[in-house]
C-alpha positions, -999 to +999 in steps of 0.1 A: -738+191-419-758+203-444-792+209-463-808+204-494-828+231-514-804+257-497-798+294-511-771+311-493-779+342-507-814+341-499-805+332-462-779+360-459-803+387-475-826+374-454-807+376-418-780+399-424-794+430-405-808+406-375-776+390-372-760+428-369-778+432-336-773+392-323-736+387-331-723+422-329-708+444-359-683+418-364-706+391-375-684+362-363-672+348-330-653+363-305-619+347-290-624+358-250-597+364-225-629+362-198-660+350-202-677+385-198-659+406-216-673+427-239-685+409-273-670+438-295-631+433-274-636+395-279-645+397-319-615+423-326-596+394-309-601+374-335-598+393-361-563+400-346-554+365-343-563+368-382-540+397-390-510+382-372-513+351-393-523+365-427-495+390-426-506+418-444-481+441-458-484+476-467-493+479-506-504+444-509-542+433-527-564+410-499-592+388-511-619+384-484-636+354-491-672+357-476-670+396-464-704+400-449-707+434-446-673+446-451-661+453-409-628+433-412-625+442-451-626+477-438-601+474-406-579+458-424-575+486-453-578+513-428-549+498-402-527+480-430-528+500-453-536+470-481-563+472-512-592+445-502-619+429-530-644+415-499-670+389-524-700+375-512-735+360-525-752+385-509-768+416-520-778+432-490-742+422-474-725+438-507-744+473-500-738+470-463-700+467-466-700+494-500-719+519-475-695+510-446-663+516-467-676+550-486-686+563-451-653+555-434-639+573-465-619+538-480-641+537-511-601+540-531-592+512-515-621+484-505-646+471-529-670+442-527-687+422-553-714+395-562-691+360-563-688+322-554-659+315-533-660+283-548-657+295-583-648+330-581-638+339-618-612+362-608-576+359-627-552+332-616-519+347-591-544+377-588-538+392-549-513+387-520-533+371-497-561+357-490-584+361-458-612+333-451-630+340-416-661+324-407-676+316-442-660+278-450-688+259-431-717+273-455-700+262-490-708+231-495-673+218-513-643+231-490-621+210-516-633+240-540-626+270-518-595+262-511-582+252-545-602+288-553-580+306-527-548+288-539-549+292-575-559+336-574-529+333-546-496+350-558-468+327-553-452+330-517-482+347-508-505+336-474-539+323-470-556+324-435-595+307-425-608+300-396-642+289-390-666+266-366-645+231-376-661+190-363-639+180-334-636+149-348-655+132-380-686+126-379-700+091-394-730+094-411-750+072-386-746+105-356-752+128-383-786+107-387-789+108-352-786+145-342-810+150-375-834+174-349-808+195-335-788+195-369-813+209-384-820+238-361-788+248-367-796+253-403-827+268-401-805+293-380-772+301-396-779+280-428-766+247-445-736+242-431-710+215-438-682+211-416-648+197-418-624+184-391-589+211-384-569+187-401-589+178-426-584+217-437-549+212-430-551+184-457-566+206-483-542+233-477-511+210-481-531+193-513-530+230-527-494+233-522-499+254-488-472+246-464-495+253-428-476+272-405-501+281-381-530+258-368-548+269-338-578+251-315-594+282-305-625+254-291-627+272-255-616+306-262-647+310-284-674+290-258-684+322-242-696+339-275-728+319-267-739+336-239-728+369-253-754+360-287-780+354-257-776+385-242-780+404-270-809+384-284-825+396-251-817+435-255-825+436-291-858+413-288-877+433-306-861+445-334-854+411-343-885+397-341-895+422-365-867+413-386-869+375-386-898+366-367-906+347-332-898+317-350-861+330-359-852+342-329-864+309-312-841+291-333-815+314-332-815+306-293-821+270-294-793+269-316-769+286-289-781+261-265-770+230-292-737+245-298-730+252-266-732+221-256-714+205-289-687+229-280-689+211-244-689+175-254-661+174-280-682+172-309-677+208-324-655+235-318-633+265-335-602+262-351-581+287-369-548+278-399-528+298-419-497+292-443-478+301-474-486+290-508-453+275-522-437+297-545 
């Protein structure tokens, strides 16, 4: 999936406060235990899941990959005691997350900048780890992002991602097919381009990433639909007036589609981790 013409830093300046209010502080998915639990419970979840296989240690450096606006940048400081760089294309994401850290007093310790996490420019073996949630689909060459990740990776150090992921490919012919609904979804969320779990797997092991963890998290994350509805009903307004009717309708339409790719097997949620080979 994807688009042409696309500015990712234009679409995340332009939705980054709406999405605040539609996907919760987080700004990702949530893993649920029940389908009504609390959005906030089921997004920590994830970000849990992420912890336990990105294995932070006290003292080490994190590289965020795609940081939005700095909430798991900032957990992770705060409860593992680590030193985060959280890098993004956006502006208005990059002074979210640098308010967000000053006011939860880990200005020492977080910091976020303007980069590409396809071409980063930061030194090679650089940081410990390296922490990839929810931001692979919008960069339009994985291939680049991961060799990225790998090469500022230290030796023996861990990379995890995890991310909306096809259920299976998808030949060119359905992607023709589904061009309506397709593109819905990027005039919501932006170009996206998806790969399959294992094709990630592939890119990690190309990279000299021995995967040790590789998780279908497909149904776990299905009820984060109907949590985004709900809160696109109690925060109406204020989004309107942040991205228009026209947003908002497409932000729900595009529930509705990946509900029901969720449901059929096309799309779904998948999470991987491992150790680059020392």
């Amino acid at each position: 999936m994807t688009g042409g013409g696309y500015d990712p830093r234009t679409h995340y300046d332009h939705v980054t406060d709406a999405w605040s209010l539609l996907l919760g502080a987080d700004l990702h998915y949530g893993v649920f235990d029940t389908p009504t639990e609390p959005l906030a419970v089921a997004t920590a979840r994830l970000t849990d899941a992420m912890i336990e296989a990105v294995r932070p240690e006290p003292g080490l450096s994190v590289l965020d990959v795609g940081c939005g606006t700095g909430h798991s940048a900032c957990r992770l400081a705060a409860e593992q005691d680590v030193a985060v760089l959280g890098i993004t294309p956006s502006t208005i994401g990059i002074h979210r997350a640098t308010a967000r850290a000053a006011a939860a007093g880990l200005s020492e310790t977080v910091r976020f900048e303007a980069r590409d996490g396809m071409a980063n420019g930061l030194p090679d073996d650089s940081t410990d780890r390296v922490w990839v949630l929810e931001s692979s689909h919008l960069m339009r060459h994985r291939d680049r992002l991961i060799s990225e990740c790998a090469r500022v990776l230290r030796p023996g150090g861990r990379i995890a991602l995890c991310d909306l992921m096809l259920a299976r490919p998808m030949p060119f012919e359905e992607v023709r097919r589904l061009h309506k609904p397709l593109g819905t979804l990027r005039d919501a969320f932006g170009a996206a381009r998806m790969e399959t779990r294992d094709r990630y797997e592939q890119l990690f092991a190309d990279n000299g990433i021995d995967v040790d963890v590789s998780l279908d998290l497909t149904e776990a994350t299905r009820p984060t639909f109907d949590a985004w509805r709900r809160n696109a009903a109690l925060h109406e307004a204020a989004v309107v007036a942040q991205i228009g009717r026209d947003g908002l309708d497409a932000f729900l339409a595009s529930c509705d589609i990946l509900d029901g790719f969720w449901g059929d097997g096309t799309m779904g949620y998948g999470l991987i981790a491992g150790r680059l080979t020392p």
